[in-house]
N, CA, C and O atoms as CSV, one atom per row, in Angstrom:
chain,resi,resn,atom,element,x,y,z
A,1,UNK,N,N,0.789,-1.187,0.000
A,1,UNK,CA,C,0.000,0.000,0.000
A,1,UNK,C,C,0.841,1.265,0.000
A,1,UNK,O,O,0.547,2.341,-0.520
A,2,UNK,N,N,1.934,0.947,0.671
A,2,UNK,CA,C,2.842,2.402,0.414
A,2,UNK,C,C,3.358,2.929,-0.719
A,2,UNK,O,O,3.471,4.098,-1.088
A,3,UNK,N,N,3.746,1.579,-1.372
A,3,UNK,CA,C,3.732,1.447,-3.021
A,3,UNK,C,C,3.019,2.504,-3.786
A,3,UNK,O,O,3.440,3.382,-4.540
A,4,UNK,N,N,2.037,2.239,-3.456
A,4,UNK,CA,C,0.419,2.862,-4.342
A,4,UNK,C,C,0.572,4.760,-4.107
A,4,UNK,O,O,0.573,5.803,-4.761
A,5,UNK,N,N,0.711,4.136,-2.389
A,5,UNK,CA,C,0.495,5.581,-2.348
A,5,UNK,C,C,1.857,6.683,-2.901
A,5,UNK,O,O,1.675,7.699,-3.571
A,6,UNK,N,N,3.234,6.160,-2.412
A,6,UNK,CA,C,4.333,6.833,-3.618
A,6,UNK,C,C,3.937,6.780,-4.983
A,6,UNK,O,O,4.474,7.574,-5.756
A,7,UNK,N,N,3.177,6.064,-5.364
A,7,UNK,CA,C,2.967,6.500,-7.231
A,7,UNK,C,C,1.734,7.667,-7.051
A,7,UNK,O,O,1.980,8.819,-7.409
A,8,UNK,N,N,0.395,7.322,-6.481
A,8,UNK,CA,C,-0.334,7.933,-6.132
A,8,UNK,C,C,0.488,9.537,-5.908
A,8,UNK,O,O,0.189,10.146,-6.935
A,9,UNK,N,N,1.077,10.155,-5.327
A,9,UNK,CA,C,1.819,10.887,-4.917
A,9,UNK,C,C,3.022,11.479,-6.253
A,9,UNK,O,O,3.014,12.668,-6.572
A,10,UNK,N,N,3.584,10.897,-6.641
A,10,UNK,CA,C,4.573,11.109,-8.075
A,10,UNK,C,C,3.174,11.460,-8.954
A,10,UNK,O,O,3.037,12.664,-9.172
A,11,UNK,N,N,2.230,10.675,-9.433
A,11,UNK,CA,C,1.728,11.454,-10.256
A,11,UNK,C,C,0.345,12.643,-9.651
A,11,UNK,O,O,-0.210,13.228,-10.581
A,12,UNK,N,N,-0.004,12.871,-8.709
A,12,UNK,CA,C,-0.453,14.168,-8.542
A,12,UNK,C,C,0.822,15.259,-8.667
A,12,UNK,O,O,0.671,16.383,-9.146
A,13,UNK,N,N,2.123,14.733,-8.150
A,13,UNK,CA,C,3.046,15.684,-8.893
A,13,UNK,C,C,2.874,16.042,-10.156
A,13,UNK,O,O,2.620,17.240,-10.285
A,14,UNK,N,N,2.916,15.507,-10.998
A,14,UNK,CA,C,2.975,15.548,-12.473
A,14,UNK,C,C,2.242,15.885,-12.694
A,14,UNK,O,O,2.433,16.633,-13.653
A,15,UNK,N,N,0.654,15.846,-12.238
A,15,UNK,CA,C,-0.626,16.437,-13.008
A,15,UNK,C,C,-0.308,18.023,-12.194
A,15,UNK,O,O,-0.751,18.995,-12.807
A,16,UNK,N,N,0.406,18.301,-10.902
A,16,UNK,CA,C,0.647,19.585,-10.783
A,16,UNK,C,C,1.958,20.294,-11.620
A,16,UNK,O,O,1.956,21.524,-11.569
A,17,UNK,N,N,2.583,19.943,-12.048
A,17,UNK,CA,C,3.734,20.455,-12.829
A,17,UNK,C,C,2.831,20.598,-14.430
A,17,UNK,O,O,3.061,21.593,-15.119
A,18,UNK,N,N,2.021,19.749,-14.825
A,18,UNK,CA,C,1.741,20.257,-15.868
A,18,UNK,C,C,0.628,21.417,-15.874
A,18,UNK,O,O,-0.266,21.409,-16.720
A,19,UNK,N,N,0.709,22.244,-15.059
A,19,UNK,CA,C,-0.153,23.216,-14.591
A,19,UNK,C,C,0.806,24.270,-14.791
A,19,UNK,O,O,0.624,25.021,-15.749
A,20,UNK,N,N,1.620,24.414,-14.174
A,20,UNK,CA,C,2.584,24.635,-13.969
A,20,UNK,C,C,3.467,25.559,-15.257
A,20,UNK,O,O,3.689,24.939,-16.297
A,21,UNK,N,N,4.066,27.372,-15.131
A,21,UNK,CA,C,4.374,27.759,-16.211
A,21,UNK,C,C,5.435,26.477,-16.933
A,21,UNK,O,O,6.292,25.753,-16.428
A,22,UNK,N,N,4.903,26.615,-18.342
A,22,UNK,CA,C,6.143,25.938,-19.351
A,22,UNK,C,C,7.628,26.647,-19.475
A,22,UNK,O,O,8.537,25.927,-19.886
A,23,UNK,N,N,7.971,28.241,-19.090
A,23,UNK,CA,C,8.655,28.397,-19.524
A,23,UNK,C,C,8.805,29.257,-20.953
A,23,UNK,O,O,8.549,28.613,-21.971
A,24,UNK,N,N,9.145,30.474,-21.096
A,24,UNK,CA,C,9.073,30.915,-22.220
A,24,UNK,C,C,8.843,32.409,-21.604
A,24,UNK,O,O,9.078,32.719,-20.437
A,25,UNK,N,N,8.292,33.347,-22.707
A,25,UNK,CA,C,7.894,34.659,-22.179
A,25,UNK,C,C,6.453,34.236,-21.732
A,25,UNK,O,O,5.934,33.418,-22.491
A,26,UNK,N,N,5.699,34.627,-20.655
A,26,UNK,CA,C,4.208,35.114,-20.156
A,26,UNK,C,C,3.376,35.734,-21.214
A,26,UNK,O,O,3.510,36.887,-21.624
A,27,UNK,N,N,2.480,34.840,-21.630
A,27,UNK,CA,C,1.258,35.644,-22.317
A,27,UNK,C,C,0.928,37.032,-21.358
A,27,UNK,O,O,1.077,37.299,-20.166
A,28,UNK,N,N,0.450,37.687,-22.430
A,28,UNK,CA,C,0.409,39.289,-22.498
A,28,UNK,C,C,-1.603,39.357,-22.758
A,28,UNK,O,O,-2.058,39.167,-23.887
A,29,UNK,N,N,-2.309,39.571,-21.851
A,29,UNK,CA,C,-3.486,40.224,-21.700
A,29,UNK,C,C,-4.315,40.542,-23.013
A,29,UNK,O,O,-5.236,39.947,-23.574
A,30,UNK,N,N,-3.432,42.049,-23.360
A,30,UNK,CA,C,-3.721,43.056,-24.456
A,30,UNK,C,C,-2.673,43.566,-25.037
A,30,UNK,O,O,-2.177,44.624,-24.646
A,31,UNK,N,N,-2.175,42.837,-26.102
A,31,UNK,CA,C,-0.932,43.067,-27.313
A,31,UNK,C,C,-1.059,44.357,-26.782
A,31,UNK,O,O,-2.036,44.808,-26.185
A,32,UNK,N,N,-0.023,44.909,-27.037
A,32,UNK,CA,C,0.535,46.188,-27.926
A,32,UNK,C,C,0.863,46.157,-29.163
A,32,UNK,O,O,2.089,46.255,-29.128
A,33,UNK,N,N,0.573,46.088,-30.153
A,33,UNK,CA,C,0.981,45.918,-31.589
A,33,UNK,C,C,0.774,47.156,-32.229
A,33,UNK,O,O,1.060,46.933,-33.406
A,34,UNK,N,N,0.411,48.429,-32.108
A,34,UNK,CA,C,0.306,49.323,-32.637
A,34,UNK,C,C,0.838,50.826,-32.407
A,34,UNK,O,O,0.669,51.482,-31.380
A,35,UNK,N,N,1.496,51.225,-33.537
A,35,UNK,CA,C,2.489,51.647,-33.765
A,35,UNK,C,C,2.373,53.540,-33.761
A,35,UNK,O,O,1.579,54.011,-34.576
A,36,UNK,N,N,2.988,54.317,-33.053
A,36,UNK,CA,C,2.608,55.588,-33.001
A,36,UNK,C,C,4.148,56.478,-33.693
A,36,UNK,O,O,5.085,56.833,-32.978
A,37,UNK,N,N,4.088,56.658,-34.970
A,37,UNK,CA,C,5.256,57.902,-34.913
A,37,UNK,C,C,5.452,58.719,-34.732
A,37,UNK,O,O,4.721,59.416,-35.436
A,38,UNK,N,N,6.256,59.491,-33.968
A,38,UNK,CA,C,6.639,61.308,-33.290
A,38,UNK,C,C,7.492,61.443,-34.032
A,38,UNK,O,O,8.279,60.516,-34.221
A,39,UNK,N,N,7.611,62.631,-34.686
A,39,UNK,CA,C,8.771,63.425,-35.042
A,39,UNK,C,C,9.283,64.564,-33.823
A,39,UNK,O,O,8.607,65.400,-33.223
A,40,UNK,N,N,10.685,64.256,-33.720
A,40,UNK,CA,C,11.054,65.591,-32.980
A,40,UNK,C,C,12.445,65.480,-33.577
A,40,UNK,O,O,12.825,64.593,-34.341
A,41,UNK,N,N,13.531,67.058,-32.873
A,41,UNK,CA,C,14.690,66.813,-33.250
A,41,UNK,C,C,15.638,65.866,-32.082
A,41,UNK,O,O,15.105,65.224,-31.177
A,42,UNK,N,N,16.669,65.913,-32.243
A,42,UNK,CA,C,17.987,65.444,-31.857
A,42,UNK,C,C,17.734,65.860,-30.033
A,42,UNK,O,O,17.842,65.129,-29.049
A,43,UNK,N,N,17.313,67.547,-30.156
A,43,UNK,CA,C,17.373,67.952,-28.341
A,43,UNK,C,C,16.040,67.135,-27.816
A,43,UNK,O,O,16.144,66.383,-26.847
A,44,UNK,N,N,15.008,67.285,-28.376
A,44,UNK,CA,C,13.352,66.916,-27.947
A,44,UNK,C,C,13.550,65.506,-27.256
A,44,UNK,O,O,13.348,65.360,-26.051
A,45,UNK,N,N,14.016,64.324,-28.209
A,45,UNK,CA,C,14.445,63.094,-28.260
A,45,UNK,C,C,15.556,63.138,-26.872
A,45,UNK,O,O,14.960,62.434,-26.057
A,46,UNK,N,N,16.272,63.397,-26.503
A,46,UNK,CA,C,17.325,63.272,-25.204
A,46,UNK,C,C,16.284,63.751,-24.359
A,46,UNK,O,O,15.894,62.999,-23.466
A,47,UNK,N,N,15.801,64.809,-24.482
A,47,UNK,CA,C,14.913,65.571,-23.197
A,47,UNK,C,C,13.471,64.498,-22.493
A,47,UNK,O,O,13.166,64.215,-21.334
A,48,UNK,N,N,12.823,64.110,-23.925
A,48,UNK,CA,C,12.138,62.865,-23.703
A,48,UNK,C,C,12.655,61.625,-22.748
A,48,UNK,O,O,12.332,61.327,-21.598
A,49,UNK,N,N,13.554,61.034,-23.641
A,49,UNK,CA,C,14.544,60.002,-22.831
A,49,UNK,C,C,14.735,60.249,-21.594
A,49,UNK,O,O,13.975,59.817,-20.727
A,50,UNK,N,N,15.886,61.056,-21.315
A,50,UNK,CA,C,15.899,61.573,-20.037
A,50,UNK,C,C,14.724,61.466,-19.074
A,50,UNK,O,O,15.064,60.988,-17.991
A,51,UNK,N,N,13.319,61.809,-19.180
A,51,UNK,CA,C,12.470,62.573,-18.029
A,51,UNK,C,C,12.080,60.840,-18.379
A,51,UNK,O,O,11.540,60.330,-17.397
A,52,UNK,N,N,12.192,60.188,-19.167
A,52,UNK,CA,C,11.470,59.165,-19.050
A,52,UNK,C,C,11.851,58.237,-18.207
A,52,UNK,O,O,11.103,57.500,-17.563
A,53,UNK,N,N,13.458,58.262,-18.191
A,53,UNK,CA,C,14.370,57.276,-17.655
A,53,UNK,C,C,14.440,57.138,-16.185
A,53,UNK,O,O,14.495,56.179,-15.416
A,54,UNK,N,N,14.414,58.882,-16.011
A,54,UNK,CA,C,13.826,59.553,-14.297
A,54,UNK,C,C,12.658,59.069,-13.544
A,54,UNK,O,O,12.629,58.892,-12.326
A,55,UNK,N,N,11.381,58.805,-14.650
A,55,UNK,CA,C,10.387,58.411,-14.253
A,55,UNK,C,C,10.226,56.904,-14.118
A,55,UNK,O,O,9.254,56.598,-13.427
A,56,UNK,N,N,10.878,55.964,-14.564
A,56,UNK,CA,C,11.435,54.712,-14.300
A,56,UNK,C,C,11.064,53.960,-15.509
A,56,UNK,O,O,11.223,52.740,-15.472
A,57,UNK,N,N,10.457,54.661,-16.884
A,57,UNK,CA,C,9.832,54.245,-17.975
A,57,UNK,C,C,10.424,54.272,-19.292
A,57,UNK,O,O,11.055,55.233,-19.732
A,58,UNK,N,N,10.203,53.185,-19.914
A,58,UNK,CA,C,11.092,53.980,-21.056
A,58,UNK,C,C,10.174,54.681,-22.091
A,58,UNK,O,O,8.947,54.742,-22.176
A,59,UNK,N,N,11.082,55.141,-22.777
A,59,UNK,CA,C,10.139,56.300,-24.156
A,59,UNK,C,C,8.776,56.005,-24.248
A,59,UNK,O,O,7.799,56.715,-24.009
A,60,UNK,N,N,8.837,55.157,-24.528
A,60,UNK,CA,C,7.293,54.691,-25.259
A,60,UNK,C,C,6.363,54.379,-23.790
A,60,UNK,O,O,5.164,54.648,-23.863
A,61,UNK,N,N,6.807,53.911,-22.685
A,61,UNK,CA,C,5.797,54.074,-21.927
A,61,UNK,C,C,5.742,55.070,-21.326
A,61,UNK,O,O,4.836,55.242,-20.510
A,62,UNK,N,N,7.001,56.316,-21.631
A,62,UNK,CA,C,6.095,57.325,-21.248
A,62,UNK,C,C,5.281,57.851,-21.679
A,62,UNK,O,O,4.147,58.113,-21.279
A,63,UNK,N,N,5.934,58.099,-22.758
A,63,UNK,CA,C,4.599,59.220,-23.922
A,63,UNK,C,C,3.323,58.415,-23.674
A,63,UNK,O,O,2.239,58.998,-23.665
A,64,UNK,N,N,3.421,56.964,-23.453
A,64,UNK,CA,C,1.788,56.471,-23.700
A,64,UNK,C,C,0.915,57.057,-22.285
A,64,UNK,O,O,-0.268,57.374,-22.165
A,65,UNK,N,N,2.087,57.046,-21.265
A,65,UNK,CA,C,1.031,57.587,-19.861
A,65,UNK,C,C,0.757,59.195,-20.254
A,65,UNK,O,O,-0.389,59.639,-20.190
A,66,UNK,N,N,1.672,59.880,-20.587
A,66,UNK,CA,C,1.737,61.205,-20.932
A,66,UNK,C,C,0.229,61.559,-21.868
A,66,UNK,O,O,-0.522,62.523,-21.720
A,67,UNK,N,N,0.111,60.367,-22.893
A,67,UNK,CA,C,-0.942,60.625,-23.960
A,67,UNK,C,C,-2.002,60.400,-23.245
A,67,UNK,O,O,-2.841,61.295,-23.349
A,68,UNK,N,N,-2.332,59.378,-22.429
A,68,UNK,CA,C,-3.349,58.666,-21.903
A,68,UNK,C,C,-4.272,59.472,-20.693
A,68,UNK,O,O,-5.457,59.497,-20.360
A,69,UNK,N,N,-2.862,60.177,-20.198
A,69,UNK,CA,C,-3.477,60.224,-18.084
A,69,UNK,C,C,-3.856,61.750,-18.449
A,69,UNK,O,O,-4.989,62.188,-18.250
A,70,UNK,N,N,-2.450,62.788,-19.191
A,70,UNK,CA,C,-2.963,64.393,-19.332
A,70,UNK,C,C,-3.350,64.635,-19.993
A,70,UNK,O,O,-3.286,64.121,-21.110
A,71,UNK,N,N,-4.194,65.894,-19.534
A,71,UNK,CA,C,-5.049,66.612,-20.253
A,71,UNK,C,C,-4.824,67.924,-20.764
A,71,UNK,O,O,-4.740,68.882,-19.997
A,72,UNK,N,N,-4.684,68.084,-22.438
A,72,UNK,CA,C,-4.200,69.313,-23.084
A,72,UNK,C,C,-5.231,69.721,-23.665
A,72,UNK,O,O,-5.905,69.102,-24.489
A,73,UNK,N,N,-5.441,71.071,-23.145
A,73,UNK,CA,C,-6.672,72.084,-23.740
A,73,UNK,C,C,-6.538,72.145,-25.353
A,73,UNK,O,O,-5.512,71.545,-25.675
A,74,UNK,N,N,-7.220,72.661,-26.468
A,74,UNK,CA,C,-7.027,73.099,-27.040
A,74,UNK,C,C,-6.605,74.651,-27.256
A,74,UNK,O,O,-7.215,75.626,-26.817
A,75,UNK,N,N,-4.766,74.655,-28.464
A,75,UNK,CA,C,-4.263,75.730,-28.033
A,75,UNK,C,C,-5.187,76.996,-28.713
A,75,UNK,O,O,-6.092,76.779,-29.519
A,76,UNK,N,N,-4.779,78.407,-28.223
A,76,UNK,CA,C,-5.334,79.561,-28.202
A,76,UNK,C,C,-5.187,79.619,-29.622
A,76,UNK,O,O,-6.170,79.987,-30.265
A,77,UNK,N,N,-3.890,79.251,-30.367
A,77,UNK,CA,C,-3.527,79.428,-32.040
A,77,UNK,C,C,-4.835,79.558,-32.649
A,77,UNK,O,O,-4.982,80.566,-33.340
A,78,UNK,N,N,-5.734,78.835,-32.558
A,78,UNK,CA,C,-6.708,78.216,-33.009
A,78,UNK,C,C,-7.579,79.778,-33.571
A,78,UNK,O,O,-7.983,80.146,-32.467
A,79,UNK,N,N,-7.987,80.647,-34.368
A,79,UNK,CA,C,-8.943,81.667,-34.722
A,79,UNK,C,C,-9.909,81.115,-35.111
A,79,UNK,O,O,-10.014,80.229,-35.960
A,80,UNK,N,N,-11.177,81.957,-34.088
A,80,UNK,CA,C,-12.876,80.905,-34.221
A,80,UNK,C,C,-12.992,81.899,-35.704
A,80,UNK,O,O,-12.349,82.827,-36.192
A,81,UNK,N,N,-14.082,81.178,-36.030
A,81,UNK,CA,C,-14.472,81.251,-37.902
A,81,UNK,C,C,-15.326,82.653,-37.368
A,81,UNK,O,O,-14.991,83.503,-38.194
A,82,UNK,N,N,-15.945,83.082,-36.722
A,82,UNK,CA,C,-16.492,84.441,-36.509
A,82,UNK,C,C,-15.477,85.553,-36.598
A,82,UNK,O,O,-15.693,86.629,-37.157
A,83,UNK,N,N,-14.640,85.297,-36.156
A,83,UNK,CA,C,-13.478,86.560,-36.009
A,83,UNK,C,C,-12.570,86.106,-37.277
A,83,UNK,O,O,-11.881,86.999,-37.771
A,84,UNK,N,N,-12.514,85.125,-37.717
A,84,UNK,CA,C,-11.908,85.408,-38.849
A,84,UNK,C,C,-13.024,86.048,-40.329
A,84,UNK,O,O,-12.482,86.381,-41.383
A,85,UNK,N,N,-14.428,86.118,-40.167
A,85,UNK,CA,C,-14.794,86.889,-40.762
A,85,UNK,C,C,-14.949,88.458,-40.483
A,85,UNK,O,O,-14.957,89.249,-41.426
A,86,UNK,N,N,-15.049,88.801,-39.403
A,86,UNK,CA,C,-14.944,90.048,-38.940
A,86,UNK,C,C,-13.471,90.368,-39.161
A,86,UNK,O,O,-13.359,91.594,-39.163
A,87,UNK,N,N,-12.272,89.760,-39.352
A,87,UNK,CA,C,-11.131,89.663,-40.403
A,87,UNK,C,C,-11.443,90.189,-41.466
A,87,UNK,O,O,-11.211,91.391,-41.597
A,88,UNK,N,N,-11.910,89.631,-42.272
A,88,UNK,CA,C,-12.032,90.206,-43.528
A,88,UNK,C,C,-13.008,91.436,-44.068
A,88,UNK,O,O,-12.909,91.962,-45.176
A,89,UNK,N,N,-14.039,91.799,-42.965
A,89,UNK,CA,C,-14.623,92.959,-42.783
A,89,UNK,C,C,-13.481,94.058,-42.719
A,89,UNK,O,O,-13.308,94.911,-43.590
A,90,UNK,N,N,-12.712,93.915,-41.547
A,90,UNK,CA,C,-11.611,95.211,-41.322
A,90,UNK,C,C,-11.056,95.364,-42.742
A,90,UNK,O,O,-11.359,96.259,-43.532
A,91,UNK,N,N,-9.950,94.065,-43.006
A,91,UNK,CA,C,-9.020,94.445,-44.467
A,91,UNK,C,C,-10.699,95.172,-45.363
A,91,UNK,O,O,-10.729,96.380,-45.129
A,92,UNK,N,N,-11.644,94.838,-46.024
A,92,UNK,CA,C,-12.306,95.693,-46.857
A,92,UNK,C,C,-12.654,96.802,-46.477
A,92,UNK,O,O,-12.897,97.706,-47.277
A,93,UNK,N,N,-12.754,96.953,-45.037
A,93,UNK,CA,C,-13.117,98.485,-44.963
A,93,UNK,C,C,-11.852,99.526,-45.062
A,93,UNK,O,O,-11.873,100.678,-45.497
A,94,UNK,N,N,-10.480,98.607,-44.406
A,94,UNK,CA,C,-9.090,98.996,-44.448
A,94,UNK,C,C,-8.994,100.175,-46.321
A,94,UNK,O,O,-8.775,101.311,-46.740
A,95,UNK,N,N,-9.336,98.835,-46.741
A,95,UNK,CA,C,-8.879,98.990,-48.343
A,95,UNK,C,C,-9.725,100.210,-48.618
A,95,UNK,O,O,-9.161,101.218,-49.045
A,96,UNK,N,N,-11.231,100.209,-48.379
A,96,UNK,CA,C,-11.719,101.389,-48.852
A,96,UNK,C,C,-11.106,102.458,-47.966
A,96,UNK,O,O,-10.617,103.320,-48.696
A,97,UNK,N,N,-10.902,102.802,-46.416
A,97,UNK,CA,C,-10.166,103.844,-46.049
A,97,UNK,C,C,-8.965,104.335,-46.950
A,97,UNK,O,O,-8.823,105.450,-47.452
A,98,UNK,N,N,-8.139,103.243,-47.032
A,98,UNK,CA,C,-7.150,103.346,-47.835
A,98,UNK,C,C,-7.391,104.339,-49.453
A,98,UNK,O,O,-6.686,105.308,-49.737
A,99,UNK,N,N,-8.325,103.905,-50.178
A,99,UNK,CA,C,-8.658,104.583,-51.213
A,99,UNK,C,C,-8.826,106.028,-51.154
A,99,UNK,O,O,-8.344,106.801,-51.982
A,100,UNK,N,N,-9.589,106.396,-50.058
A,100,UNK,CA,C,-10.228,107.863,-50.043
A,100,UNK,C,C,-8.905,108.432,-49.550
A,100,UNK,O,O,-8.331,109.040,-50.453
A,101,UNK,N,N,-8.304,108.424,-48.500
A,101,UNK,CA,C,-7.274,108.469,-48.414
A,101,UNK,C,C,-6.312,109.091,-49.659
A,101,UNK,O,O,-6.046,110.279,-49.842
A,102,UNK,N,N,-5.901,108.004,-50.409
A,102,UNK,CA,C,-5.452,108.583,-51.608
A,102,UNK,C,C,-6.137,109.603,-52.588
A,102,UNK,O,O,-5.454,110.257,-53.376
A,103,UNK,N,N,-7.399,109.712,-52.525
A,103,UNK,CA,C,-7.970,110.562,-53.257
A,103,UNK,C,C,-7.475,112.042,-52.587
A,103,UNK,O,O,-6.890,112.981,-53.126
A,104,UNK,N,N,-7.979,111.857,-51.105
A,104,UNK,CA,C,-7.694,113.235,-50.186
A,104,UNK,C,C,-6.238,114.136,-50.525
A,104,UNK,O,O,-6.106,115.351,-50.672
A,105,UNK,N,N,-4.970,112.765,-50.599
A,105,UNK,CA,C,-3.581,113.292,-50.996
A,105,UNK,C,C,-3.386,113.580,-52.509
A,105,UNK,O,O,-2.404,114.208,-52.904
A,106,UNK,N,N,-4.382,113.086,-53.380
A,106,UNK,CA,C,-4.362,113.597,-55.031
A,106,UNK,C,C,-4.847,115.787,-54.512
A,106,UNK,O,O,-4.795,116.757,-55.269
A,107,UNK,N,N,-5.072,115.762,-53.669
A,107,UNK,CA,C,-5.486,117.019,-53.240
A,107,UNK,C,C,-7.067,117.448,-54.183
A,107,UNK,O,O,-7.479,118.357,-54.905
A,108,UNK,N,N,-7.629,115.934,-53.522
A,108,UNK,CA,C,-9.166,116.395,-53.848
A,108,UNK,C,C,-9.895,116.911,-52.513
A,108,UNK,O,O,-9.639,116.597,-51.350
A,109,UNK,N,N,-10.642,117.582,-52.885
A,109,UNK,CA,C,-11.210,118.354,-51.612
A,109,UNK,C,C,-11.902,117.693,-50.668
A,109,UNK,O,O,-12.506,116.862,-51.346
A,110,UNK,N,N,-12.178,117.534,-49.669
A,110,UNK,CA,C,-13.347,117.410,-48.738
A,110,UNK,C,C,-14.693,117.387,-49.274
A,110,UNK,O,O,-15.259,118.472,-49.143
A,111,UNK,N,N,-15.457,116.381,-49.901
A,111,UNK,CA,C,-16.730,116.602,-50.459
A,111,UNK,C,C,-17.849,116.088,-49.148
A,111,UNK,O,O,-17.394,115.392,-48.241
A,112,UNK,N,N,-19.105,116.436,-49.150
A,112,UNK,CA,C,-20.086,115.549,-48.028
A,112,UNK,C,C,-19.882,113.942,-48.555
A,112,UNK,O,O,-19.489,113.227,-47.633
A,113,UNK,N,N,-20.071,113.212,-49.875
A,113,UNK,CA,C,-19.787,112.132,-50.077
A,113,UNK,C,C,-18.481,111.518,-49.554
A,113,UNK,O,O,-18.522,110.295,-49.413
A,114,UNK,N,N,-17.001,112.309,-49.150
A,114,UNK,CA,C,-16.137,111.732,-49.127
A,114,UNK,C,C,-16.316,111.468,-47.361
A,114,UNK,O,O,-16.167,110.399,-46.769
A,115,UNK,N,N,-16.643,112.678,-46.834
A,115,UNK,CA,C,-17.043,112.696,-44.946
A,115,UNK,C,C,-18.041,111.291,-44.945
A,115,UNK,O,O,-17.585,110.270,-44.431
A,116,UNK,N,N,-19.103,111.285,-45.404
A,116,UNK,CA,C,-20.237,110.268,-45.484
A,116,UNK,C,C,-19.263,108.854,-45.634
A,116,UNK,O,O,-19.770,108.103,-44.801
A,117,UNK,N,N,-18.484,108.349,-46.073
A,117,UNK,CA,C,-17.731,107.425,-46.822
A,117,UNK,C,C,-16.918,106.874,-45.473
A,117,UNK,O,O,-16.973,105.718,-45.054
A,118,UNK,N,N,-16.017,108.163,-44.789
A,118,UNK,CA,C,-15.256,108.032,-44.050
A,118,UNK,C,C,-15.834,107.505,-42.623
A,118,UNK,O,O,-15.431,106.544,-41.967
A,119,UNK,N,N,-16.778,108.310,-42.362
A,119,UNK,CA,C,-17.908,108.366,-41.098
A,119,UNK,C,C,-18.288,106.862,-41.052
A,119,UNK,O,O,-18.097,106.259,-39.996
A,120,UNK,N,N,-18.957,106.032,-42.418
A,120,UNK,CA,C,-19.527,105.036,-42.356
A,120,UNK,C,C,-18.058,103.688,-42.424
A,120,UNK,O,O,-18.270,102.520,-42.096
A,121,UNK,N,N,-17.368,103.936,-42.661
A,121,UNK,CA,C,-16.047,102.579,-42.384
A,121,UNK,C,C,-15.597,103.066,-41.191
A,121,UNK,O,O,-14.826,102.298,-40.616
A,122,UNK,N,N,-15.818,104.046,-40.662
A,122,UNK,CA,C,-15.166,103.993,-39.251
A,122,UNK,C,C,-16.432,103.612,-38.094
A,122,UNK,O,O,-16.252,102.919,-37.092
A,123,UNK,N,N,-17.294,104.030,-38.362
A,123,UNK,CA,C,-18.338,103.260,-37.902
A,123,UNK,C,C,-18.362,102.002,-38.105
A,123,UNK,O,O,-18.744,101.362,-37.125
A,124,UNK,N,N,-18.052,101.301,-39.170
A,124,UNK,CA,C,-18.038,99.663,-39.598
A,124,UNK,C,C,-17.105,99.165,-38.516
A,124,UNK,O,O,-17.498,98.205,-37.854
A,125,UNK,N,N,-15.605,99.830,-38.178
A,125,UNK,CA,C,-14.323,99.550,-37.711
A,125,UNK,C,C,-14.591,99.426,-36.377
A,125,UNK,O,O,-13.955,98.602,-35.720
A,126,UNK,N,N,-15.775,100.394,-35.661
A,126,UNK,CA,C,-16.062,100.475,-34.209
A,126,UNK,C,C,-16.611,99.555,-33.921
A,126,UNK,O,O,-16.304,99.071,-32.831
A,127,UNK,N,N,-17.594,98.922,-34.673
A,127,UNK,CA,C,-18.703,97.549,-34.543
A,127,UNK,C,C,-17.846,96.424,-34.582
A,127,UNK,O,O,-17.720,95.893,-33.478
A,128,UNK,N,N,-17.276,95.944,-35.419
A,128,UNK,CA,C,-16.167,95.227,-35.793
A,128,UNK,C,C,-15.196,95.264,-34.200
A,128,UNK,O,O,-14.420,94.363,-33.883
A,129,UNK,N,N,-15.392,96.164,-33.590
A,129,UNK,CA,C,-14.053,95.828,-32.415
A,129,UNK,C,C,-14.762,95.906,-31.164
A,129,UNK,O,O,-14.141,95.773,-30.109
A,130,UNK,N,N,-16.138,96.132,-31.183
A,130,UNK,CA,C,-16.813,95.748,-29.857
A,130,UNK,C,C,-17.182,94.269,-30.854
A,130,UNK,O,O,-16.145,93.642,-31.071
A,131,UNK,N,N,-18.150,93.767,-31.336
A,131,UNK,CA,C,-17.851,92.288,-31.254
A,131,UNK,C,C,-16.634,91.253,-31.121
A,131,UNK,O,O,-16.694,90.070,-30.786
A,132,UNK,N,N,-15.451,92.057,-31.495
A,132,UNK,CA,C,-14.370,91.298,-31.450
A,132,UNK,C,C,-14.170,90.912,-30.032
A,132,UNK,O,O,-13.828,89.812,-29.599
A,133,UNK,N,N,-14.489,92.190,-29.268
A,133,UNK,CA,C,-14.192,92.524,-27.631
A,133,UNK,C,C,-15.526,91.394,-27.026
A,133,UNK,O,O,-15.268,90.288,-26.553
A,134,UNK,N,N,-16.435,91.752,-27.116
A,134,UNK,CA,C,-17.381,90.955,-26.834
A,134,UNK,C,C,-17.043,89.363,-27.073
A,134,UNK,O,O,-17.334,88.696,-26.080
A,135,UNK,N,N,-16.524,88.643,-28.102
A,135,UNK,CA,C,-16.647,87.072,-28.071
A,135,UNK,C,C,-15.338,86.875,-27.398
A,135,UNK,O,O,-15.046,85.681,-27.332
A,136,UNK,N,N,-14.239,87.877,-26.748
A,136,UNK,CA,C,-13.241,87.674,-25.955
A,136,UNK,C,C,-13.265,87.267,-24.365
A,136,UNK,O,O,-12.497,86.668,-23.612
A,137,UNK,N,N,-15.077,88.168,-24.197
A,137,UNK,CA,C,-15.427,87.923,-22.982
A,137,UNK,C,C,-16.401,87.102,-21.769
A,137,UNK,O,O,-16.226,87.339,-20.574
């Protein structure tokens, strides 16, 4: 019976060893297989490295916490499509100031049409810069 039970015993070993890692690399959860390219220069690339190496990560897992965890506003660069038409209001009224202007230095006189002309683009120019002021606030 002791017999039995040493084999008994050797093979619950064996049915526990084949449980047991094989050996090799550890299956992985959720691949990483996909591929992100950055361009930077020569300094960007060390400065990266560096803060990454500090942080105990390398490149790529930093930028991925960097991409993942913070949060970047969208930048100010950005001109909303309203003010870039009130853009192109100024340059046309610009251009017509500009014109009379030159008429005034051809040493044409002061007519009521040319005051009327002037009065109404500078009036355009005042409206134009309280809405500008206004969607600032």
């Amino acid at each position: 019976m002791e017999q039995n039970e040493k084999l008994l015993s050797k093979n619950q070993k064996r049915a526990a060893d084949d449980t047991k890692n094989k050996g090799g690399r550890p299956k992985v959860a959720i691949k990483k297989n996909q591929v992100i390219s950055v361009k930077c220069n020569s300094f960007e690339k060390k400065v990266i490295k560096a803060k990454a190496k500090t942080a105990g990560f390398t490149a790529s897992e930093y930028l991925r916490q960097l991409g993942l965890e913070q949060k970047i506003g969208p930048t100010e660069k950005a001109i909303p499509k309203e003010i870039l038409k009130h853009l192109s209001r100024v340059h046309h009224t610009s251009s017509n100031l500009n014109q009379i202007a030159r008429r005034l230095n051809m040493d044409d006189e002061m007519t009521s049409w040319l005051r009327e002309q002037i009065n109404y683009h500078l009036q355009e120019l005042m409206e134009i810069e309280e809405k500008i002021k206004s969607f600032f606030q």
